[in-house]
C-alpha positions as CSV (number, residue, x, y, z in Angstrom):
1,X,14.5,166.9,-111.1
2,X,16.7,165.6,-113.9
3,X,17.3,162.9,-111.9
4,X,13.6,162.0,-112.0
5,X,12.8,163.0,-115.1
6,X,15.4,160.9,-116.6
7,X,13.6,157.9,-114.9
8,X,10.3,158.8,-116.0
9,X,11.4,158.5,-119.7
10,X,13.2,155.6,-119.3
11,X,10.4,153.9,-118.1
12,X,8.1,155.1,-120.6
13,X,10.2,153.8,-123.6
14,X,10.5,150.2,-121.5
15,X,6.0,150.9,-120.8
16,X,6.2,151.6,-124.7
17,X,8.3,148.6,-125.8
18,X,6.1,146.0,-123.8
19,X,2.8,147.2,-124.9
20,X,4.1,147.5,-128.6
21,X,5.7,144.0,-128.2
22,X,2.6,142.7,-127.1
23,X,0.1,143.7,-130.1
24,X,1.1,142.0,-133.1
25,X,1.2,144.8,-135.8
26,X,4.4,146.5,-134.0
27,X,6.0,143.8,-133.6
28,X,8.4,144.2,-136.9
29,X,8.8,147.5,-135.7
30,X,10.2,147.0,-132.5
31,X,11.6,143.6,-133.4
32,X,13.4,144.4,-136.9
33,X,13.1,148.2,-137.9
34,X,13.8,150.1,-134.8
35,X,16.9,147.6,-134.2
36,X,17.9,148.5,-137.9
37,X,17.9,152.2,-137.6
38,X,19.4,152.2,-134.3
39,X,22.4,150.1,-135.7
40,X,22.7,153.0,-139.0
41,X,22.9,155.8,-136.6
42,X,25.2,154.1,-134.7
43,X,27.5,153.7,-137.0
44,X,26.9,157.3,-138.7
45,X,27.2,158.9,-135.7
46,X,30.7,157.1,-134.8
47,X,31.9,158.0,-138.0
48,X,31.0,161.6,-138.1
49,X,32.4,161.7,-134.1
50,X,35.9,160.0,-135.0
51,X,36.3,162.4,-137.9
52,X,35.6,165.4,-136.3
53,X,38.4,164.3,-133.9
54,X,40.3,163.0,-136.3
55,X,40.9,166.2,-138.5
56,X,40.7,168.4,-135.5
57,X,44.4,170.1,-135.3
58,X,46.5,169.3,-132.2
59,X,49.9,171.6,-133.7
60,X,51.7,171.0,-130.3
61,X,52.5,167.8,-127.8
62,X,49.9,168.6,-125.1
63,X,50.0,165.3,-123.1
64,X,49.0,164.6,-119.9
65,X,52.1,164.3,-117.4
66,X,52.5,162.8,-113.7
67,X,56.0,162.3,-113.8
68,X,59.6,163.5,-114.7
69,X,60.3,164.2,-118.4
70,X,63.0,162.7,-120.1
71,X,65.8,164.9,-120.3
72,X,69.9,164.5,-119.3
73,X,70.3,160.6,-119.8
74,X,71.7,160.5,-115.8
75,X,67.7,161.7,-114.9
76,X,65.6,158.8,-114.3
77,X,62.4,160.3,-116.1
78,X,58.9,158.6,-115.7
79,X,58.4,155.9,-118.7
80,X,55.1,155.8,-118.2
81,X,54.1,158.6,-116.2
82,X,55.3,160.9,-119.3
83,X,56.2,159.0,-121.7
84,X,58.6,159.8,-124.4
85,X,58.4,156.9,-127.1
86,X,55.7,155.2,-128.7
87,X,56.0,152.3,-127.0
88,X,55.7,154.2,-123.9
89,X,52.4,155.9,-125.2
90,X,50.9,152.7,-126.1
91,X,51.7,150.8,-122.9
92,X,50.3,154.1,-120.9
93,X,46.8,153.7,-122.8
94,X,46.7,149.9,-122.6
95,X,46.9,150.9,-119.0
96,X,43.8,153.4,-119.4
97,X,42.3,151.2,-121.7
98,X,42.2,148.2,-119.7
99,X,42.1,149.5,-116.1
100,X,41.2,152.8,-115.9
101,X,44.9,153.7,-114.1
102,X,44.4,157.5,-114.4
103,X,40.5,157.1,-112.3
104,X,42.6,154.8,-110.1
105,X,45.4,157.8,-109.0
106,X,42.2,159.8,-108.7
107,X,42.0,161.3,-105.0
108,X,39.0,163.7,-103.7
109,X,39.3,166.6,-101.6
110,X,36.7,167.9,-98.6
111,X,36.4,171.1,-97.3
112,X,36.2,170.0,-93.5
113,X,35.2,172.4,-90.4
114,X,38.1,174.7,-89.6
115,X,37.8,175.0,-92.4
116,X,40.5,172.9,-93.6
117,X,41.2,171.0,-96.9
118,X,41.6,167.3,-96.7
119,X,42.3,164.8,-99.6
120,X,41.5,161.5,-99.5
121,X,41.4,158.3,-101.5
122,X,38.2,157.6,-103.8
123,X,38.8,153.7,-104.9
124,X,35.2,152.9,-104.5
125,X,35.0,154.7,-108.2
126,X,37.8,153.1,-109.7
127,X,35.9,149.7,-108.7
128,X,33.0,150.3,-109.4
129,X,33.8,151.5,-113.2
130,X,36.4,149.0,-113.9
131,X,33.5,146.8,-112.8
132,X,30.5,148.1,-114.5
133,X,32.9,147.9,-117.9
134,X,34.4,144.7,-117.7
135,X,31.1,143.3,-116.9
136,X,29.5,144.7,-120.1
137,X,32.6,143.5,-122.5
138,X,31.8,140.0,-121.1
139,X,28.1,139.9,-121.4
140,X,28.0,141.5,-125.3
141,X,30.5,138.3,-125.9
142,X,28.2,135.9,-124.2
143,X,25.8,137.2,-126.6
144,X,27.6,136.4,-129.6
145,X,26.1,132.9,-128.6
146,X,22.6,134.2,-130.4
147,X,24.2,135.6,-133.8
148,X,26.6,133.3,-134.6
149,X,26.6,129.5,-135.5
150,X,28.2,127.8,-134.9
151,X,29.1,129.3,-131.6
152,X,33.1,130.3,-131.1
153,X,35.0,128.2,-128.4
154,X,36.4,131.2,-126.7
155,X,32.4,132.2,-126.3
156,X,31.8,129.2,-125.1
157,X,34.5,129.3,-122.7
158,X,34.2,132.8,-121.3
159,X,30.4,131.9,-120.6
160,X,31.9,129.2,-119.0
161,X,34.3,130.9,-116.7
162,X,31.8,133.3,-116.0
163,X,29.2,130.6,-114.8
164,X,31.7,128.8,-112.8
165,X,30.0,129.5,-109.7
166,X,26.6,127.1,-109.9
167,X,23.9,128.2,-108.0
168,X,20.6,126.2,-109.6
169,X,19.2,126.2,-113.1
170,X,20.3,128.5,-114.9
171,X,23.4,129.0,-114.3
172,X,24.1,132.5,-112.2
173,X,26.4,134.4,-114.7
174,X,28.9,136.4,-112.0
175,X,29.1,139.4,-114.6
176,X,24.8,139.7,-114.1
177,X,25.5,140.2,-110.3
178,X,28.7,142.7,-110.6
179,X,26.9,144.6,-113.4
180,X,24.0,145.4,-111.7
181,X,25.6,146.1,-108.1
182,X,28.1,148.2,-110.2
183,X,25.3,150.9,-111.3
184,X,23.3,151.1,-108.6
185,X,27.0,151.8,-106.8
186,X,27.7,154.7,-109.7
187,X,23.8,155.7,-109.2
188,X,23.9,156.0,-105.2
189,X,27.2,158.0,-105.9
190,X,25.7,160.9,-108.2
191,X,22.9,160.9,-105.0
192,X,24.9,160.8,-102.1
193,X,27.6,163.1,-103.1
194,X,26.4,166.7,-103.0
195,X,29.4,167.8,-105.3
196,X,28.9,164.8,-108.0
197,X,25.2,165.7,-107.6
198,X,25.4,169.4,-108.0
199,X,27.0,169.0,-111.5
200,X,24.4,165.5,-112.5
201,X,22.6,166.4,-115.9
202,X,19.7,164.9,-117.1
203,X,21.8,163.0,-120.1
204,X,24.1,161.8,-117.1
205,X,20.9,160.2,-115.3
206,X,19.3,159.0,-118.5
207,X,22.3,157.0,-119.8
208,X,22.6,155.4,-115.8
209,X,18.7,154.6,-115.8
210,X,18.8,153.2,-119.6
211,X,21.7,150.4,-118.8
212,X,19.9,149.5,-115.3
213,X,17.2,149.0,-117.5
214,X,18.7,147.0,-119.9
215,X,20.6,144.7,-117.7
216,X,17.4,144.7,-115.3
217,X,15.3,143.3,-118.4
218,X,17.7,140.9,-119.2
219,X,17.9,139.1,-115.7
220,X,14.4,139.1,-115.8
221,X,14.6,136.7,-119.0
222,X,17.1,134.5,-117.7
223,X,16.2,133.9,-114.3
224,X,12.3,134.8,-113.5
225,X,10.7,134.8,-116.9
226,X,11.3,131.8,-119.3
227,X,11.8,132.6,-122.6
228,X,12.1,130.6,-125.3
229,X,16.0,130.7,-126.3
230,X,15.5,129.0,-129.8
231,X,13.1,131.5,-130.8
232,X,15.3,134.5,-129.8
233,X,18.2,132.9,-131.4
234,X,15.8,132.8,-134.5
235,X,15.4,136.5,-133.9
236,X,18.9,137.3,-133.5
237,X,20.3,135.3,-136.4
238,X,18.0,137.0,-138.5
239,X,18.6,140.4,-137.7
240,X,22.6,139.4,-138.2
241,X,22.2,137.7,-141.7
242,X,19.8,140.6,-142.7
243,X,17.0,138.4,-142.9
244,X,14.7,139.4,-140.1
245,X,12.5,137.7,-138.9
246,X,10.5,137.7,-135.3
247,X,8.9,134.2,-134.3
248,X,5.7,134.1,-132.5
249,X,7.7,132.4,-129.9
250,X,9.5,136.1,-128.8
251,X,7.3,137.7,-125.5
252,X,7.5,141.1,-124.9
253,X,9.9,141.2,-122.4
254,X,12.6,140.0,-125.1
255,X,11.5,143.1,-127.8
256,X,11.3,145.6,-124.4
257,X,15.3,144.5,-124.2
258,X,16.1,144.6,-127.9
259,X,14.1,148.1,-127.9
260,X,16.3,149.6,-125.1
261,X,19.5,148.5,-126.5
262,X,18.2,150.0,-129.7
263,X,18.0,153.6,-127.8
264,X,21.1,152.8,-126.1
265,X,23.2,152.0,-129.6
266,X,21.3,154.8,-131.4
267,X,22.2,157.6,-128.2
268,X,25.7,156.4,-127.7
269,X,27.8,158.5,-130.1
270,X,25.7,161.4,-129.3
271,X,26.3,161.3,-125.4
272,X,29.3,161.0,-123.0
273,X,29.5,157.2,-123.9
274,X,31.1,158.2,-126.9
275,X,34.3,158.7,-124.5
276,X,34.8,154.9,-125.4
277,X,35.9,156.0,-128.4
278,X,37.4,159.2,-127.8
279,X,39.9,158.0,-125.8
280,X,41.9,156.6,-128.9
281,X,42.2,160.3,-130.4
282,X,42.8,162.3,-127.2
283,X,46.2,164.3,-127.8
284,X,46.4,164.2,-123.9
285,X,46.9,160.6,-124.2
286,X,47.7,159.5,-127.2
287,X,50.9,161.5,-128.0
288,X,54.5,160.8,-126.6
289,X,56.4,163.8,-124.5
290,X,59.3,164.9,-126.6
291,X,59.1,168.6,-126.9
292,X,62.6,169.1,-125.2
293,X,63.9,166.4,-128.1
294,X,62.0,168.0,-131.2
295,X,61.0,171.1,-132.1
296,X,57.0,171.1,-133.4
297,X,56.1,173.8,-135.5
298,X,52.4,174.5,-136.0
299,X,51.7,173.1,-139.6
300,X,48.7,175.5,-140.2
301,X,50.5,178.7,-139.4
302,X,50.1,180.6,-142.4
303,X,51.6,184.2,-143.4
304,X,50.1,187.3,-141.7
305,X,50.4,190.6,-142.6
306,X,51.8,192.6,-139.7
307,X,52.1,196.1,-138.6
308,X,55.1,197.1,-136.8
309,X,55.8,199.7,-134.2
310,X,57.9,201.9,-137.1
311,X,55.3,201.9,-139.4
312,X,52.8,202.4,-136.7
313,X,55.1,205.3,-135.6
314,X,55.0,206.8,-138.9
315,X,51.3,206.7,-139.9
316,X,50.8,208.5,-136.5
317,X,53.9,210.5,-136.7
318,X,52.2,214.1,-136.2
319,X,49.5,213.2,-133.6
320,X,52.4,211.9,-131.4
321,X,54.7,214.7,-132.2
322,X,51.8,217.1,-131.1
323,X,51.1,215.5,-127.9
324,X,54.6,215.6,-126.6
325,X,55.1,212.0,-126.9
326,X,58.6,210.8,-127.2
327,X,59.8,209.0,-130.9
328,X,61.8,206.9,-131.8
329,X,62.0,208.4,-135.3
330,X,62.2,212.3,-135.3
């Protein structure tokens, strides 16, 4: 059910978009305000996330660990596994950062007849995600191409590179293939896995259905239906130099596209996107292992009044006297 409601409302906001795009009165709305508001929650929502996080207290070194920690200087200790420098910490998230090395080590276990507990390797994830993200990092820079000009050379040549293998007119952008094959993998997997399944939420669904629609929408425009690219360049420029404007020209397949990245922008820090950024201020990853170096006292500890056994003893001196209970104070 969440699963299916999540595609209902997806297509209902991509229904909405395409009929509002279509009748001129909403077409500012869909074209220039919803974009704008999108964008401000965006970035309010970032904000209010990364200070939450950022004024959260972490008191102790709680990092993540896979390998030996540095200790007598005749102990090989693992430099990146558990890493006990800054440098160490910052080539261990480049790592994460850049290709997902913790989903990579990730195994799965099965409960097989017997019964008998097997683990196993679970790559297709790894691939699959590294894919899916790599793919969408190059496609938002080929987009710079529509809000900047003049257009950057390293735009130009990472479009390039990522055209490089010709099929017709247009060019077939590799990343448009990988991205889509890459979610519909990540979608069959929360299907076909009873576990992954078991746990699915509805926001888990939504946020799959949402970027199949956006990058569904998109290889619409740039292989079946012609748009005209001047005219969404217009748009695009405007909305970047804050003067909006949305040309005749624009169908409403290209304000269906803007609309859903504008629910996708305006949902992100609110949902488990947000782990994009969250990754940065994770103590489990962001902090070097040296507890058996330094000592790390809890900064917030503050004084408490106690009440110790004596004077416990002697507030309740008689009671325990008169039940035979032995003191340590006669």
């Amino acid at each position: 059910m969440n699963a299916l409601w999540s595609l209902i409302v997806v297509l209902l906001l991509a229904a909405l978009a395409l009929a509002g795009g279509s009748m001129e009165a909403s077409r500012t709305l869909f074209g220039v305000l919803l974009p704008y508001a999108a964008l401000l929650i965006f970035l309010a929502g970032v904000a209010y996330k990364v200070a939450k996080w950022a004024f959260s207290p972490v008191p102790f070194r709680i990092p993540t660990t896979a390998g030996q920690q540095k200790t007598l200087p005749w102990i090989k200790y693992g430099y990146l596994e558990n890493p006990f420098t800054a440098v160490g910490v910052v080539l261990r998230m480049a790592l994460e950062v850049l290709l997902f090395r913790s989903l990579f080590r990730n195994t799965k276990a099965e409960l097989r007849q017997g019964p008998q507990l097997v683990y196993g390797e679970n790559k297709w994830l790894w691939a699959a995600a590294l894919a899916f993200h790599w793919s969408f990092l190059i496609i938002l820079i080929r987009h710079l191409r529509f809000f900047l000009e003049p257009v950057p050379a390293l735009v130009n040549m990472i479009a390039a590179a990522d055209g490089f293998f010709q099929i017709g007119a247009p060019v077939l952008y590799a990343t448009d293939v990988v991205i889509l094959a890459a979610l519909a993998y990540l979608l069959f997997r929360r299907f076909q896995d009873s576990q992954v399944r078991y746990i699915s939420l509805f926001s888990d669904y939504f946020a799959l259905y949402l970027l199949l629609g956006l990058a569904a929408t998109g290889v619409l425009m740039r292989y079946f239906i012609r748009e005209d690219v001047v005219a969404v360049k217009q748009l695009a420029l405007g909305i970047a130099t804050l003067h909006p404007v949305v040309p005749k020209e624009v169908g409403a397949i290209v304000l269906c596209h803007l609309f859903l990245l504008s629910v996708l922008v305006a949902y992100f820090p609110f949902s488990k996107l947000m782990h994009a950024g969250g990754v940065f201020l994770s103590p489990t990853r962001n902090l070097a292992n040296n507890n058996r170096a330094s000592r790390h006292v809890n900064p917030w500890n503050y004084p408490v009044k106690t009440h110790t056994y004596a004077e416990w003893e002697e507030e309740f001196h008689d009671k325990i006297k008169a039940a035979g209970l032995p003191l340590d104070k006669e």
